[in-house]
C-alpha positions in Angstrom: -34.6 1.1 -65.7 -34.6 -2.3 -67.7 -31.7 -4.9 -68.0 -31.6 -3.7 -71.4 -30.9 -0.4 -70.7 -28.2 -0.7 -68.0 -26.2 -2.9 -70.4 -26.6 -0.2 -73.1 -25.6 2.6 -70.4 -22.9 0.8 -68.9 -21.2 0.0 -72.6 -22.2 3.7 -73.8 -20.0 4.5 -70.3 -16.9 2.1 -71.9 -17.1 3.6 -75.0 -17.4 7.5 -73.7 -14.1 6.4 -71.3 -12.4 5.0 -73.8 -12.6 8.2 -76.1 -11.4 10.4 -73.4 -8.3 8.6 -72.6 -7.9 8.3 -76.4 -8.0 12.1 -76.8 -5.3 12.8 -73.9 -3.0 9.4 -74.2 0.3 9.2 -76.5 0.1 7.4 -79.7 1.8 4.0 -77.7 -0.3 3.9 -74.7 -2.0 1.6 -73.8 -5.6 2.0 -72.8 -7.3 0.0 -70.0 -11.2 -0.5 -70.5 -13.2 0.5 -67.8 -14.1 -2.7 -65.7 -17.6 -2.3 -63.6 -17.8 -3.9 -60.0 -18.4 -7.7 -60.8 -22.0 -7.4 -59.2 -23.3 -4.7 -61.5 -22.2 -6.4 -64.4 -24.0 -9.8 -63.1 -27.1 -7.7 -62.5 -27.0 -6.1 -65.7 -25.5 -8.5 -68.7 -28.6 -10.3 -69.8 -26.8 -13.8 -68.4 -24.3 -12.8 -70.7 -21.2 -13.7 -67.9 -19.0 -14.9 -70.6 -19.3 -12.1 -73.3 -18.3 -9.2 -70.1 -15.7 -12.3 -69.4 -14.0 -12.2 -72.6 -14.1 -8.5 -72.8 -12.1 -8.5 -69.8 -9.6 -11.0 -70.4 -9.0 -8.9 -73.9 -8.0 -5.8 -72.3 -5.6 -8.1 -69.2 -3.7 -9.5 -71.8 -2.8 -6.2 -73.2 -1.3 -5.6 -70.0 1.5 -8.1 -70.3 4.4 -6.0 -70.5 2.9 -2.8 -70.7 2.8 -2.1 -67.1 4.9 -0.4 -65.2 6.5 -3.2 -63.1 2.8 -3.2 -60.8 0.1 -6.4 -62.2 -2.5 -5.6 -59.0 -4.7 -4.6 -62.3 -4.6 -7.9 -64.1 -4.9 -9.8 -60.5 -7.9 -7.9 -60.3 -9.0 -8.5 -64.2 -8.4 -11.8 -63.8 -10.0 -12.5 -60.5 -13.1 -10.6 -62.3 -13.3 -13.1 -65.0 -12.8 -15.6 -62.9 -16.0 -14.6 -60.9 -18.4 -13.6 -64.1 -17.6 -16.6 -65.9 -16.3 -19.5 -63.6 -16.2 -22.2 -66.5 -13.6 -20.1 -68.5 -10.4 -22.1 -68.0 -7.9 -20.4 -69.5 -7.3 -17.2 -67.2 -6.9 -19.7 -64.4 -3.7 -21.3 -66.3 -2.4 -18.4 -67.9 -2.4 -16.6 -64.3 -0.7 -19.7 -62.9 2.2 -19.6 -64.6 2.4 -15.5 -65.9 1.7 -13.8 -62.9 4.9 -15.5 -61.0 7.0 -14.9 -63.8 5.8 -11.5 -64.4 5.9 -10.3 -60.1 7.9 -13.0 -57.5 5.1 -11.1 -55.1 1.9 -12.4 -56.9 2.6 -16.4 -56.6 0.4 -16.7 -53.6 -1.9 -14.7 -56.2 -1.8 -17.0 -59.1 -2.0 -20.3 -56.4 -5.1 -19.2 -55.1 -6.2 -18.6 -58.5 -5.3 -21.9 -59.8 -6.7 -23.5 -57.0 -10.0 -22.0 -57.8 -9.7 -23.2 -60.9 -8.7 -26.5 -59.9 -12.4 -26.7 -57.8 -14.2 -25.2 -60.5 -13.5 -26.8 -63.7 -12.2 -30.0 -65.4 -8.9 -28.6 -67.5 -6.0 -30.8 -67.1 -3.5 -27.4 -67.6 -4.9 -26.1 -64.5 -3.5 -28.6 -61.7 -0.8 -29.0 -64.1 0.4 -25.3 -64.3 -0.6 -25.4 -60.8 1.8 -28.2 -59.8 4.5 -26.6 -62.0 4.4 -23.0 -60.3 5.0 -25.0 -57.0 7.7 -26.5 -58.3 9.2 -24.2 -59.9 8.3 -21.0 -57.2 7.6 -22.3 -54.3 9.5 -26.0 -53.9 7.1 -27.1 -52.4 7.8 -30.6 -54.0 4.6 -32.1 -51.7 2.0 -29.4 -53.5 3.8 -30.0 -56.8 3.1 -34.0 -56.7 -0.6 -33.6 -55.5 -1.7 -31.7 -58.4 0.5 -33.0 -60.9 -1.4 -36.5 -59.5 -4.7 -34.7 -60.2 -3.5 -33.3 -63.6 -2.5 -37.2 -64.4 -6.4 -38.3 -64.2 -7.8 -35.3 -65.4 -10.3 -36.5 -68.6 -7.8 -34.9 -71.8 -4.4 -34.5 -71.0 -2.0 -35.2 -73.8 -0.5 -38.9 -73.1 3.5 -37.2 -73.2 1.9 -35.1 -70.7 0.6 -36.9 -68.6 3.7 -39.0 -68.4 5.4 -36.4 -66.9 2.8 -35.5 -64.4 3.2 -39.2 -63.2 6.9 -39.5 -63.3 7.8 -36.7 -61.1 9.6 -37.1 -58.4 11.5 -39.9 -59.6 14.3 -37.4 -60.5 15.7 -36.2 -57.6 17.9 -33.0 -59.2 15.8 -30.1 -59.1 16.9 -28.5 -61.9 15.9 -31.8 -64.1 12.8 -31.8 -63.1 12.3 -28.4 -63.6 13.7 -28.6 -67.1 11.4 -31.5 -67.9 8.4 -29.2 -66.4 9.2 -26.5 -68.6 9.7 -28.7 -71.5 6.5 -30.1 -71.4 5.2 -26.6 -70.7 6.3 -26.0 -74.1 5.2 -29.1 -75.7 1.8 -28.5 -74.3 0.8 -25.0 -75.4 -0.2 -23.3 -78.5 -0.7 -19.8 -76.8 2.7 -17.5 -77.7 3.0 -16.0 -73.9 3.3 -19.5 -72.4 5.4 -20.7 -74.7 7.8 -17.9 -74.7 7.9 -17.9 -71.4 8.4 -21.8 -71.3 11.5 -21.3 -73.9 13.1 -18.4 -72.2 13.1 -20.7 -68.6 14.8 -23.6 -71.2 16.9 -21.4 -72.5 18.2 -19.9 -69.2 18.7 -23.7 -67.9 20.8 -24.6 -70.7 23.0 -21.1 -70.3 23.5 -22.4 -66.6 24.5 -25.8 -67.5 27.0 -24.1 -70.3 28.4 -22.0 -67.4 28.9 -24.9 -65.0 31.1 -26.8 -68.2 32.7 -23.7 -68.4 33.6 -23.5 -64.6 35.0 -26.8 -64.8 37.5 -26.3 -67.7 38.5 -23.2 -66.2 39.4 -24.6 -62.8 40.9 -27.9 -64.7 43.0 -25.3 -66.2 44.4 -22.9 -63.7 43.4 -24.9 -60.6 41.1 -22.4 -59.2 37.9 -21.8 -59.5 37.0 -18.6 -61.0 36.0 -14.6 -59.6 33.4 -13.9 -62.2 31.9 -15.1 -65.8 34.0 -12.7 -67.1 36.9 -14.6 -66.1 35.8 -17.3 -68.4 35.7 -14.9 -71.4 39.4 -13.8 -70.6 40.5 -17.0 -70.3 38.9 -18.1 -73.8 36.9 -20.8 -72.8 33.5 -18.3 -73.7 33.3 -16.2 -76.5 31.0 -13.8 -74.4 28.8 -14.1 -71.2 25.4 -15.3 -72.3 22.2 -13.4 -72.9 19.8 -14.6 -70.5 16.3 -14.3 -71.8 14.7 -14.2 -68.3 17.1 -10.8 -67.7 19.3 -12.3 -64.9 22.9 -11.7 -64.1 25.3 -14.5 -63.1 27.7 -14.6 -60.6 30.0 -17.8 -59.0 30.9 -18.2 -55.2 34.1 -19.1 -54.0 33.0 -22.6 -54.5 32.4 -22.2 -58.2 28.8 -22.9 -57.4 26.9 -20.5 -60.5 23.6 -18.3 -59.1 21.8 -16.1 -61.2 20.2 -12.9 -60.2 17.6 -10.0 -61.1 
């Protein structure tokens, strides 16, 4: 059988899958395209590794938020991609930063990932993101700096951007450095997951530093610190408890020390 005709047999497959699952799904499913073993489809796309690449990435980014609550699938999709078309930079970044926030259990995932990206293409968002999600997921402040230093000299990265790739560490709260990450994060994208994502983490910062003001009055007030946000609601000094984007809960210790939870 020619090259030729296992690309047209292994699309006619696609297309004959893609029917059945269209005949049996609901109207708001979603429908997965088949993905072939990465070899076959190296043996078989004419040298056409970035075409199968993109094909893939169209149907893993359909799987944000359609899944439920399992993203071993667009581990695998991406890892895929990754593997057909090496030079593609953008999975690596978007899995960097998405897959934590998506699944606490894939941020080994999306490290490895980046770090193949990191070794196989020159994208200053790849160390970057990379950096961030150790920041941010892992604080592992040592990792963080070493590829935010590689993000710094990578050939492209915007100047604002840069700057904060050099500058870190010279804060030594957490939470402002992980504000200024996330800003930058914003600043630096033009792709609407990202930068959803980025605003959601800002947003969620800024309801935690709200709550800790909050805290204060309260115990300024009544000279104890108090059992529960709702406390601050009864006493007046919120309106209501804040909707936090990111879908946590908050609760404060006997300390008055705010924590947010799934």
């Amino acid at each position: 059988m020619t090259r030729i005709s296992i690309v047209v047999a292994l699309l006619f497959g696609v297309v004959f899958a893609q029917f059945l699952y269209d005949s049996k799904k609901q109207p708001e499913g979603f429908a997965p395209i088949v993905v072939f073993p990465v070899p076959v489809l190296r043996s078989a796309d004419l040298g056409l590794h970035s075409a199968f690449g993109s094909l893939i990435w169209l149907n893993a980014v359909q799987e944000v938020g359609t899944v439920d609550g399992s993203y071993e699938g667009l581990v695998e999709d991406i890892k895929a991609i990754n593997a057909l078309d090496p030079l593609f930079a953008y999975p690596y970044a978007f899995a960097e930063l998405v897959l934590p926030a998506l699944d606490r259990s894939k941020v080994y995932d999306a490290v490895s990932i980046g770090k193949q990206g990191v070794a196989s293409v020159s994208d200053w968002r790849i160390p970057f993101y990379l950096a961030s999600t150790y920041m941010i997921y892992l604080d592992d402040r040592e990792s963080a700096l070493e590829y935010f230093q590689i993000a710094a000299r990578t050939p492209g990265i915007p100047t604002p951007i840069q700057g904060t790739a050099l500058n870190f560490g010279t804060q030594k709260d957490k939470r402002a450095q992980t504000k200024e990450i996330w800003n930058a994060l914003y600043q630096s994208t033009d792709d609407e997951i990202l930068r959803d994502r980025a605003q959601a983490n800002l947003v969620h910062i800024d309801i935690l530093e709200a709550l800790e003001k909050a805290i204060a009055v309260y115990k300024q007030r009544k000279g104890v610190f108090p059992a529960s946000v709702d406390d601050l609601v009864t006493a007046g000094i919120l309106k209501a408890i804040p909707q936090d984007p990111l879908g946590f809960m908050f609760t404060i210790d006997e300390k008055g020390a705010i924590a947010s939870h799934l």
